[in-house]
ZANU-47294 format. One record per residue: z, y, x of N, C-alpha, C in turn. Coordinates in steps of 0.02 Angstrom, whole numbers, plus 50000, padded with zeros to 5 digits. Layout:
# residues N
ZYXZYXZYX...
# end
This chain:
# residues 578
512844935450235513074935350304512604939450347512654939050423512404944950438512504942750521511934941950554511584942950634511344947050667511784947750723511454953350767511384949450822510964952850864510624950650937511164954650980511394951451042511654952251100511324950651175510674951851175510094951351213510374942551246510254938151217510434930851223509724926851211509704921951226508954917251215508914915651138509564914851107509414911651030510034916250997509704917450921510154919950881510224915750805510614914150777511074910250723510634916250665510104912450637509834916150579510444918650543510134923350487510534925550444510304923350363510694920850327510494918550252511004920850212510484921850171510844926250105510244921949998510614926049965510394921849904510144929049889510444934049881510264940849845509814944149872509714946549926509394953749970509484951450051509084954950077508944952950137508564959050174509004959950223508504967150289508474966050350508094962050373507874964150461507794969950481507694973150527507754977650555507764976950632507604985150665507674983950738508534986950760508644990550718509504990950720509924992350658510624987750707511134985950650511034991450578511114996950602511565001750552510945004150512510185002650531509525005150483509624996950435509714992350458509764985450417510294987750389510794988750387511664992450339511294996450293510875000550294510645004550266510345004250200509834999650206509234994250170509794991950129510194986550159510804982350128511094986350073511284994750100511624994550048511464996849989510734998649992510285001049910510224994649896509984988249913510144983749878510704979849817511344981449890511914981749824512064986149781511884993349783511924997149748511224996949666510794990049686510464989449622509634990849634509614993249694508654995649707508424990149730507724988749725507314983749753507054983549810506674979749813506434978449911505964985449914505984987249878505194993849910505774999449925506355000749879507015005649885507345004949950507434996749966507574996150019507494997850094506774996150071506404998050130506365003350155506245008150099506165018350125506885020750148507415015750116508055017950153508145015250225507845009750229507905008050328507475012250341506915013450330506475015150357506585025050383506785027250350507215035350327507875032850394508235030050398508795026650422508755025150493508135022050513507875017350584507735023350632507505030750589506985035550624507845039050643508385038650613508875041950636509165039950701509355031550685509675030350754509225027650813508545024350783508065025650867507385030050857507845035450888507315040650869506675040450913506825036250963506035035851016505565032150959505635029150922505025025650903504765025950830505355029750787504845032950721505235038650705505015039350632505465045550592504855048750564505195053750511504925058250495504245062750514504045062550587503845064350616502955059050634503125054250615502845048950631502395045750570502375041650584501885035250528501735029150540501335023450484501315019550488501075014850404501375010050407501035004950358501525001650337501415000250240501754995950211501544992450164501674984950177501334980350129501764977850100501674976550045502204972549986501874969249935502354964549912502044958849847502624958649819502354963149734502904962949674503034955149660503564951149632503304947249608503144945649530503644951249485503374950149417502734952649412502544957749439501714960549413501344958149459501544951849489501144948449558500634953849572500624959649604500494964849632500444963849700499974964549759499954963049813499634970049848500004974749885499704982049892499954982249959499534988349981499724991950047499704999550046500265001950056500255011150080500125013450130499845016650154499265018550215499775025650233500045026650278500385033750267500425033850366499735033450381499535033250447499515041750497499595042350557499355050050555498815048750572498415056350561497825059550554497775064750599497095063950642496995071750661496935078750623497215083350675497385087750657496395090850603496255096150570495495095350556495235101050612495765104050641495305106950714494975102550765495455095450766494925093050830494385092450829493965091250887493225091350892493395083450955492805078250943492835075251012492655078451078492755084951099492535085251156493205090951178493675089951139494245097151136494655095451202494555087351226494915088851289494585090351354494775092651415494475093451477494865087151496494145083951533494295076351557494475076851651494815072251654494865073251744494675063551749494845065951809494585059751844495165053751840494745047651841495495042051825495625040251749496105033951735496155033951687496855033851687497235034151606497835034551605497975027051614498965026851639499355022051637499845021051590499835023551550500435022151488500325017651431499415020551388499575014151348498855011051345498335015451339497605011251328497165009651384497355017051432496985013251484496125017251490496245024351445495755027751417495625033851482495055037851510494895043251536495585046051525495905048551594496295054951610496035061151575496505063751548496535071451516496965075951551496645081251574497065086851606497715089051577498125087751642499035090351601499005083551565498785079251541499065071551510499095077551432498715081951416498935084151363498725081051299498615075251310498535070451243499115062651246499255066751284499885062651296500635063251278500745068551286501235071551258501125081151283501635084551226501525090651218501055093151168501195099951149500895101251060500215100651058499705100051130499085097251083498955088051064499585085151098499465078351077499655076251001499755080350948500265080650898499695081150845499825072850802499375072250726499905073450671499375073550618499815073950562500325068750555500945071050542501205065350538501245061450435501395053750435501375053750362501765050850332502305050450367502935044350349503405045050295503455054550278503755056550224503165054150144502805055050170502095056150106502035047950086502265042950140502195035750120502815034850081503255035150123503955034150082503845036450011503685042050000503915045249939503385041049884502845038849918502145038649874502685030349841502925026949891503145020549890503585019149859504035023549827504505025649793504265026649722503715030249715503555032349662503215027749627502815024149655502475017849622503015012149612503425011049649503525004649667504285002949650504725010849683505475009749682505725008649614506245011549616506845011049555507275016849572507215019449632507565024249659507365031649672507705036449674507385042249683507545044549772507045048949796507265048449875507945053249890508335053849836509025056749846509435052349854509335045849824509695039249829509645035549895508805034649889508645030449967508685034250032508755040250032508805045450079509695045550096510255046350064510715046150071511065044750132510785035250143511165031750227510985036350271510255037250270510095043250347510315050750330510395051650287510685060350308511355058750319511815054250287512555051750319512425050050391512155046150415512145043050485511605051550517511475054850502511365062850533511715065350567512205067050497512665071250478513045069450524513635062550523514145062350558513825058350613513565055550651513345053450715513305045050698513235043150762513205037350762513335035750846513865030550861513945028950935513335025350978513335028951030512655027251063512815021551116512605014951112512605011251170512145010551248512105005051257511855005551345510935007751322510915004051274510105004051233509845009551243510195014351174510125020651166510015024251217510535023851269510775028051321510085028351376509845019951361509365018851425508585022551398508535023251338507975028451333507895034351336508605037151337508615044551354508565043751432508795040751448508665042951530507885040251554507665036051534506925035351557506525041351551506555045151489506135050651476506695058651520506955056251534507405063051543507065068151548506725067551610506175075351633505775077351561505475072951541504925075851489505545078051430505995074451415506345077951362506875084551366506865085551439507085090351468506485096851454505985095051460505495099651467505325103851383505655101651342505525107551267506435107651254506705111751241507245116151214507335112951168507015111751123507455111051052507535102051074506925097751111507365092651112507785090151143507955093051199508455092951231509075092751206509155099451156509745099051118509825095451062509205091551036509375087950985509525082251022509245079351083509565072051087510055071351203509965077851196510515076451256510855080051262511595079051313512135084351312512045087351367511895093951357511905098451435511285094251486510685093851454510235089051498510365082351523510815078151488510775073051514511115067251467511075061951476511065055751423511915058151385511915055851311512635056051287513265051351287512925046351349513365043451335513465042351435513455047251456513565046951545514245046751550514675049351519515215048151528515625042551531515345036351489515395030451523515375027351591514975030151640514795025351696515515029151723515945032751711516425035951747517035034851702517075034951659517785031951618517435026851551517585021751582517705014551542517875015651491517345014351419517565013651357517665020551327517265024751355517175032351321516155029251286516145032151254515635031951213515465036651178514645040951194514355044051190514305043651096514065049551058513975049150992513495055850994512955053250952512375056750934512275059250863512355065550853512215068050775511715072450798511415072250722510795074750733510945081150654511165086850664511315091550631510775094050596510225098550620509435101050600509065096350567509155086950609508735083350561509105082350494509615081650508510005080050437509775086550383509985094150380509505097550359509005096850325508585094450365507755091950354507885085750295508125081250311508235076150285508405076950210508925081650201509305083350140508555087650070508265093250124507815094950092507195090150070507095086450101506535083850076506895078050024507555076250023507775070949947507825075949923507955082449921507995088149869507585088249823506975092149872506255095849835505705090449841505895084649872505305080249869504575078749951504245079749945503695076449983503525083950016503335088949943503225094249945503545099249998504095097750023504515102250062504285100850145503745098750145503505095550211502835099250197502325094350148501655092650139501625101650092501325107150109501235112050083501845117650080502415114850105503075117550093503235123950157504155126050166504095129850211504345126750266504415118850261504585114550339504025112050352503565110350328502625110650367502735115750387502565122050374502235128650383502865129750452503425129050448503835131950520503735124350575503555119550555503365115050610502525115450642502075118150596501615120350632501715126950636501845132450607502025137750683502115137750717502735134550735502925131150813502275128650865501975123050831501795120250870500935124550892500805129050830500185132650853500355140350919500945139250907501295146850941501415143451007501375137451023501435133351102500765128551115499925133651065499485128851103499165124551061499715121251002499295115750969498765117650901498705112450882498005113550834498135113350763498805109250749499075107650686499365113850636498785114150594499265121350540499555117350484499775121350453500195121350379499625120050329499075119950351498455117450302498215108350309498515108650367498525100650388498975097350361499655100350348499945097150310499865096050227499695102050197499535103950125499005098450111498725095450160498105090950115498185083550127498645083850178498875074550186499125072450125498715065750100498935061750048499055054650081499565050450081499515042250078499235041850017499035034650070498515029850008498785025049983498835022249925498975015749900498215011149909498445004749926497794997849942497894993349884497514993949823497724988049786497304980949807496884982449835496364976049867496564975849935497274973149946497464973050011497554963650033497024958050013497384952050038496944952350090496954950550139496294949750186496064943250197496424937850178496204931250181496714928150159496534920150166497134914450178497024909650235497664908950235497714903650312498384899550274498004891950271498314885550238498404886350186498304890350139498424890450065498894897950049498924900250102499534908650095498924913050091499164917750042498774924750042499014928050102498754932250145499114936850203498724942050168499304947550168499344954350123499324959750172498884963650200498864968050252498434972750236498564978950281497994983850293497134980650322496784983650256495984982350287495674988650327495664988850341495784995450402495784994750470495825002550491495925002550564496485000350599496724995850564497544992350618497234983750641497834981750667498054975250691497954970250632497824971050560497854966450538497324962150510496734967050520495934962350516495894958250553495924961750614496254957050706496744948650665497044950450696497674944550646497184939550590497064943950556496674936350492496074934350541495654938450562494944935250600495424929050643496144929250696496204924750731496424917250671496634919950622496894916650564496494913250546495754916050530495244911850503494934907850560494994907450623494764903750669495164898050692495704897550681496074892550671496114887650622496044891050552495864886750494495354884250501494854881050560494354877550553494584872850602495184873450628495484868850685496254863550644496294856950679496834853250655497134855750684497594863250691498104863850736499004858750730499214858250659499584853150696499594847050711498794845650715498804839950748498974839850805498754844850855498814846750926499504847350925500064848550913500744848450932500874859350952501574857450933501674866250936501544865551021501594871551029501314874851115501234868551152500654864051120500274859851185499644862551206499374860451253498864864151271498224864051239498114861051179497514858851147497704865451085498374866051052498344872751014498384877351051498674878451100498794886351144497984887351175497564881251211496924883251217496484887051141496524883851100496284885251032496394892651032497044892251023497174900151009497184905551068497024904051125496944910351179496114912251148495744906251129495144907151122494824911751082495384909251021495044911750943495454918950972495854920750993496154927951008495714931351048495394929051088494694933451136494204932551122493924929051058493524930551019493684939450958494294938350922494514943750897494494949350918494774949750983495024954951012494314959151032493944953251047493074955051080492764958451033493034959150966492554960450898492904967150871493524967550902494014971350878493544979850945493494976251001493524982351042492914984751025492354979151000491754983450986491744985650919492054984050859491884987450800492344991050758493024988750757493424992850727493714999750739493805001650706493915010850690494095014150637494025019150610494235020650539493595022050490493775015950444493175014150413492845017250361493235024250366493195029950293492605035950348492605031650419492215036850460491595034850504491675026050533491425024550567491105019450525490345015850508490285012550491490585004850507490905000150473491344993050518491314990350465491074983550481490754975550445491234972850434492014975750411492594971350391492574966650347492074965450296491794961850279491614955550316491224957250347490874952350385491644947250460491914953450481492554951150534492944945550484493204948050423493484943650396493114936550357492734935150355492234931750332492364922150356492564920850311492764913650330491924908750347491494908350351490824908950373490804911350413490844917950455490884922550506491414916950567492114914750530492474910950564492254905550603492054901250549491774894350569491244893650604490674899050616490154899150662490464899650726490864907650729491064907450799491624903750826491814899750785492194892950805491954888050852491444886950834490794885050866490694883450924490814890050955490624892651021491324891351072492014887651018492424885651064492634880951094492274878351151492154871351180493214869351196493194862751175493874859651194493954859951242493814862051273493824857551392494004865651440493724869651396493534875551471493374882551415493554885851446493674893051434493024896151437493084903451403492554905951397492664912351449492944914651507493214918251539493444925851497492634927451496492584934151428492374932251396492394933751335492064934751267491674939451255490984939351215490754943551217490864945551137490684951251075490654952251033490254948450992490594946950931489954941450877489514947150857489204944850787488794947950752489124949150680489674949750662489784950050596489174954750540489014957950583488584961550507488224956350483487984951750504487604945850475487854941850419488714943950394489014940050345489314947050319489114951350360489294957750287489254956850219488754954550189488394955850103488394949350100488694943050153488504935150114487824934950128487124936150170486494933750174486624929950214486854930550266486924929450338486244930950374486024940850347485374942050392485464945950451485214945750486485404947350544485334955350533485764958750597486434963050585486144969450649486564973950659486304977150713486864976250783486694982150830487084978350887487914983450876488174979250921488904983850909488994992150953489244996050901489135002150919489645002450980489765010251019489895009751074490675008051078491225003451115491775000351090492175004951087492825004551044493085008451017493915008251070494005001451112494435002751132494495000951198495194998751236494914996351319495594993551326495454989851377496274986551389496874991551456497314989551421498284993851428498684990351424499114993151442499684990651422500054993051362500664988151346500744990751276501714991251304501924997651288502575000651267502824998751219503464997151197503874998051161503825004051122503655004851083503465011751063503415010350966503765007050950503405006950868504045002250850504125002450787504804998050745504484996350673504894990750675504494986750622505204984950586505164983150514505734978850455505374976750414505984972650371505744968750321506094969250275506074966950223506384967850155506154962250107506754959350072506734952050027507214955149976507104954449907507654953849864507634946749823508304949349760508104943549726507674942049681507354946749666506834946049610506194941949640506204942949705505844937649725505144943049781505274951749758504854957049773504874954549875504414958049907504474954749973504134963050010504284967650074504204970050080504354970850165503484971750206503504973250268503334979150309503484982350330503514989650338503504991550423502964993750441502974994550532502755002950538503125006850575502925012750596503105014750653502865021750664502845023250738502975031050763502975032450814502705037950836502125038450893502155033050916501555030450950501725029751032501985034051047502505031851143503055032951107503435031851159504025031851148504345037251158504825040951112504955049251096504105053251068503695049051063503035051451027502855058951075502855063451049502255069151093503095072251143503595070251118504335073051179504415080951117504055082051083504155089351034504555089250986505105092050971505525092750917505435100750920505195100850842505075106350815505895110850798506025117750827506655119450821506805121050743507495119050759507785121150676507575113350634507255108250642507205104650597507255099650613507535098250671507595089550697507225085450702506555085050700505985081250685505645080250753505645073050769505455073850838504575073350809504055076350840503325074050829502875067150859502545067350810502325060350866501565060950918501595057950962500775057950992500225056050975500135056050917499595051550887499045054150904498755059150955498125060150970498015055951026498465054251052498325048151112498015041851083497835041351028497625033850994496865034250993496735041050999495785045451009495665041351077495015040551085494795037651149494485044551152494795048351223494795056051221493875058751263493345050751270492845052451281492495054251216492105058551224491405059751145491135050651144490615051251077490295047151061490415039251067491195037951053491335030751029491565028250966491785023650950491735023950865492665028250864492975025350901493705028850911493785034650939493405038250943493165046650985493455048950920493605055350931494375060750906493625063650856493875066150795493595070950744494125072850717494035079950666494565082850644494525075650564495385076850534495335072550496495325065350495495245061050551495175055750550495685052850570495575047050575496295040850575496255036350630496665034250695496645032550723496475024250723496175019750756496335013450757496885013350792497395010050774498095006250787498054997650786498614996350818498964991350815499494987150769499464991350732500234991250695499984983250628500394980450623500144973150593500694970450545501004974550495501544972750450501134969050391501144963350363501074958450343501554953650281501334953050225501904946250184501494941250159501574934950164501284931450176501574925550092500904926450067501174923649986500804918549961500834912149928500614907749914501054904349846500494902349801500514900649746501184906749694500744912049696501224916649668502104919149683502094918949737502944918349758502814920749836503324925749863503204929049948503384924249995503274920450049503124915850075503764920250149503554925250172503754926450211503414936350226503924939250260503824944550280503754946850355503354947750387503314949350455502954952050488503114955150538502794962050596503234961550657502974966550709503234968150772503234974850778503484976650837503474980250910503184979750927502724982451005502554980851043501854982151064501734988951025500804987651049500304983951048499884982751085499324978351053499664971551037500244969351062500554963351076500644961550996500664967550950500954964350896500754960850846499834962150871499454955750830499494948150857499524947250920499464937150934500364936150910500854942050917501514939350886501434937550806501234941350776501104940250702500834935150705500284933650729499804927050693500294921450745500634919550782501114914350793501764914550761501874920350732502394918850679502004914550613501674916950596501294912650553501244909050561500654905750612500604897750632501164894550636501864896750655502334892550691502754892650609502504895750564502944892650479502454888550468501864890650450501294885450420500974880150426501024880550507500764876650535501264869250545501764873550583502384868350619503044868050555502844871850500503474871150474504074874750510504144877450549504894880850589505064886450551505794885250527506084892750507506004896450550506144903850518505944909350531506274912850584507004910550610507334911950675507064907150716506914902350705506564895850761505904898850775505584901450732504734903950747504994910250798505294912450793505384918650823505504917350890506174913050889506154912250964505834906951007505284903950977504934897850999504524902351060504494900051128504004901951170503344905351157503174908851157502564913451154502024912151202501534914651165500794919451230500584925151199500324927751241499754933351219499154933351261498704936751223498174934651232497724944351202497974949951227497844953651181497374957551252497464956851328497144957051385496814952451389496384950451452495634946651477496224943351505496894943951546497324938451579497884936251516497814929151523498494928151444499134926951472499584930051451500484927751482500644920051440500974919751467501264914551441501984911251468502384911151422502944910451425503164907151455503714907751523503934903251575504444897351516504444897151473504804892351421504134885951395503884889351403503034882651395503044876051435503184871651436502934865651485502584866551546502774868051585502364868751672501724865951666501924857451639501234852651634500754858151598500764859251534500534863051472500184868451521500394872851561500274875451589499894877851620499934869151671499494869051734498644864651689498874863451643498324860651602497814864551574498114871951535497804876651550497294882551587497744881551644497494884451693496594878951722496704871151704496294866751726495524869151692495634870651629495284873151582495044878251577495134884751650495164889151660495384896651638495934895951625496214902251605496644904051636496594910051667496694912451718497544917851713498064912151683498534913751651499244916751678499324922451692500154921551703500814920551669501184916251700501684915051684502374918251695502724921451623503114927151651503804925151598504564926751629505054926651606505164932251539505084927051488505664933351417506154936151440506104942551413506544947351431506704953951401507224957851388507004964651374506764966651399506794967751467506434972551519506274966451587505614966551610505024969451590504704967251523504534969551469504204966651398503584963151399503304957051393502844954551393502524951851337502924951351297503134950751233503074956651173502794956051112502974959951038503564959351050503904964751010504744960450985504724961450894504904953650871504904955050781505454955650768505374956050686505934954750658505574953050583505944947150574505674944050492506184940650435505694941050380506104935750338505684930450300506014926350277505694919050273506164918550200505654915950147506094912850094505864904350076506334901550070506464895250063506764893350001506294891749949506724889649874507324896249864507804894349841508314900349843508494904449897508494901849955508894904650018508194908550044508544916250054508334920450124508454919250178508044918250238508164918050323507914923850336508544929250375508354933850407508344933250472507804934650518507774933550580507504938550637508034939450689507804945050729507834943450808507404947050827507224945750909507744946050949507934940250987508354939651035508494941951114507804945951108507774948251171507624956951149507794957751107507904967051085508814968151053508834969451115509674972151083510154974451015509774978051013509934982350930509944978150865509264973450864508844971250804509524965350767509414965150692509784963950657509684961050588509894956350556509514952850487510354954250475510334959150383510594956250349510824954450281511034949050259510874950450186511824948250155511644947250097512054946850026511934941249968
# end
């Protein structure tokens, strides 16, 4: 059976016995679904939504883009992660931008850059690695070749796909900037303006979007492989382009991008579940550190969202977040005590420090190097922080993937804003992404821009496995938001027991800013009890718009039965299985 969201408060999970695809829209979940019935496994599945998702919402991944995938085989109980993140270009230098005064408003909150040119336009433009993951993910893992799993998206290219109010409403937010390069204009508007305007003037006309050049693109790379990108002659004409308008990215940048496979990818347990994530520069060290600070707490004793767990957890989250801004980065560059962050010892000390009654306003950074090597000897101080508080966009898409073999597969990527750098390279449909905006564009921080290196992100795709069998699959949307969503999807199975459409739509917080939201669905009392304790909290209405909120999408297995479950306050998003 099969659920879609109609932007409503609650959605009627979806359960199935065979296969199972969340997704952020219908027709990338159709997609997934149908390599399943056609015989491929959850990793086949996945590269087909995932190939699929970048077609019909093109603001927030594709080809162009990157991201992270974690999965747990279950016959070779295999527990891995593919790293297929972008990378700076190897021209940057940290000092390549001219700084102005001010900081930006879009996502971190980092020093103004002249022209916003790390913002969007060809010098904001990293390697992208989403083809090089897919394929790597395929090759280890599938059953399928990427002529097979590639198929749904060059069909949904080829002949279009009808664009609703959704669709429609992100082309017009960006209009100007996507107005401003030629080729994307014509790849995603008609005559400058949204494809589906003809609606607000005749009722029940509906806009349809094909994407001709990407399809192209699409076809060649299930052709010739990885290669037709990474060293090929669609690298080499997407950085011409983009060096012939300014940017830094050659055809040598592409020739040397490899994804990584993680075979030492568990990062902890929380209640007896392995959580299977990137150890790295993302959201999901973040996530287990709040994970392991909880496991020293009776949380369901405290009752779901009473104020004795929601205090707990604003706490243990501004502890994280405090450890997160001073030390994490990319750890192939910056020295970082992930060791020590994840460190169930490391946990229980700074547990410590979280009094029941009253808040800690700020947090300051622990000491993890002290549980780096297990001495617990003291450590040095935290280098200069790597990040700063923003707001977080809609800007990133996340799925999931369940079969029957029992394989479990979570998959989050991006382009990093939304329409990523606004660049579609002509002739190939590929929108680019901004991934130099993820550089903290001052010199000398641990997240300061070098050629080659890897951004710290947010991105927090996750499967969650205990006593040999996948427990559950889950990630978000949403920018920094999408780590305190993950770790309350968690808590709210493990903790509270709630299926996986009930966890989803159970009232929220975040806690990923110094002020925590919290969901006008919380108990007022709960609330004002909070606030007694001092936290200095606002209280804000779920919604699509304004987003205060991650938005997920997951799956949950239960003895035989799959629960697919998707966010009720994102239009598109969709669970479905067989």
């Amino acid at each position: 059976m099969a659920t879609e969201t109609h932007w409503e408060a609650h959605v009627q999970a979806a359960t199935a016995s065979s296969g199972m695809v969340a997704a952020k829209h219908r027709l990338a979940a159709q997609a997934g679904l149908e390599v399943l019935q056609a015989g491929g496994n959850a990793v086949d599945a996945a590269v087909a939504t995932a190939f699929a998702i970048g077609v019909v919402e093109p603001p927030m991944s594709g080809v162009g883009g990157g991201g992270y995938l974690s999965v747990f085989l279950q016959e070779t109980q295999q527990r891995v992660v593919i790293a297929f993140p972008m990378q700076a270009p190897h021209a940057a230098t940290p000092d390549m931008w001219e700084l102005a005064e001010g900081y930006d408003n879009e996502l971190f909150g980092w020093r103004l850059v002249k022209d916003n040119a790390n913002i969007f336009g060809y010098r904001s433009i990293a390697i992208p690695g989403m083809v090089a993951g897919m394929a790597a993910a395929l090759e280890r893992y599938g059953t399928l070749g990427l002529d097979r799993a590639m198929a749904p998206a060059i069909r949904l290219a080829e002949e279009g796909f009808a664009l609703s109010w959704f669709e429609t409403m992100w082309q017009a937010q960006d209009l100007a900037l996507l107005n401003r390069f030629p080729a994307t204009a014509a790849a995603f508007l008609s005559n400058g303006y949204p494809h589906r305007l003809p609606y607000l003037t005749q009722p029940g006309a509906a806009g349809t979007l094909s994407q001709p050049d990407l399809a192209q693109t699409l076809r060649a790379i299930a052709d010739h492989g990885p290669s037709a990108l990474y060293g090929g002659e669609l690298g080499a004409s997407i950085a011409a382009h983009v060096q012939a308008n300014g940017g830094i990215l050659t055809a040598e940048d592409f020739a040397q991008y490899e994804a990584t496979v993680h075979e030492q990818s568990v990062l902890g347990t929380y209640r007896g579940a392995n959580v299977i994530g990137m150890r790295g520069g993302t959201g999901a060290p973040t996530l287990m550190q709040i994970l392991n600070l909880l496991d020293t707490f009776d949380v369901r004793s405290y009752g779901h969202n009473q104020a004795d767990y929601l205090h707990t957890f604003i706490e243990a989250s501004g502890q994280a977040f405090a450890d997160r801004f001073a030390y994490m980065a990319d750890p192939t560059r910056v020295a970082v005590p992930l060791d020590g962050l994840l460190s169930k010892a490391y946990a229980a000390d700074m547990a410590e420090t979280i009094a029941p009654d009253r808040t800690q306003a700020q947090r300051a950074a622990g000491d993890p190097w002290r549980y780096q090597d297990g001495t617990g000897a003291a450590g040095g101080s935290p280098p200069p922080s790597a990040s700063s508080d923003g707001r977080s966009p809609e800007s990133t898409t996340h799925l999931a993937v369940m079969d029957a073999a029992g394989n479990a597969v979570a998959l989050t990527q991006t382009l990093l804003s939304a329409w990523g750098s606004r660049v579609v390279a002509p002739g190939t449909g590929v929108l680019l992404n901004n991934g130099m905006m993820w550089y903290n564009p001052e010199p000398g921080t641990s997240n300061s821009i070098e050629g080659g290196k890897k951004p710290l992100n947010n991105m927090c795709p996750v499967v969650l496995e205990r006593d040999g069998s996948a427990v559950a699959a889950l990630g978000a949307s949403g920018g920094r938001r999408i780590i305190n969503t993950v770790a309350q999807l968690a808590v709210n199975l493990l903790d509270f027991d709630l299926d996986m459409q009930a966890a989803i739509d159970a009232p929220r917080i975040d806690c990923s800013t110094l002020q925590p939201i919290l969901s006008a669905r919380i108990d007022p009392a709960v609330c004002a009890e909070l606030r007694r304790r001092g936290h200095n909290a606002l209280v804000a209405e779920e919604a699509f718009l304004p987003r205060y909120f991650a938005s997920p999408v997951a799956i949950q297995r239960q003895g035989d039965v799959l629960i697919g479950a998707a966010d009720p306050y994102y239009p598109t998003s969709a669970a479905v299985g067989f």
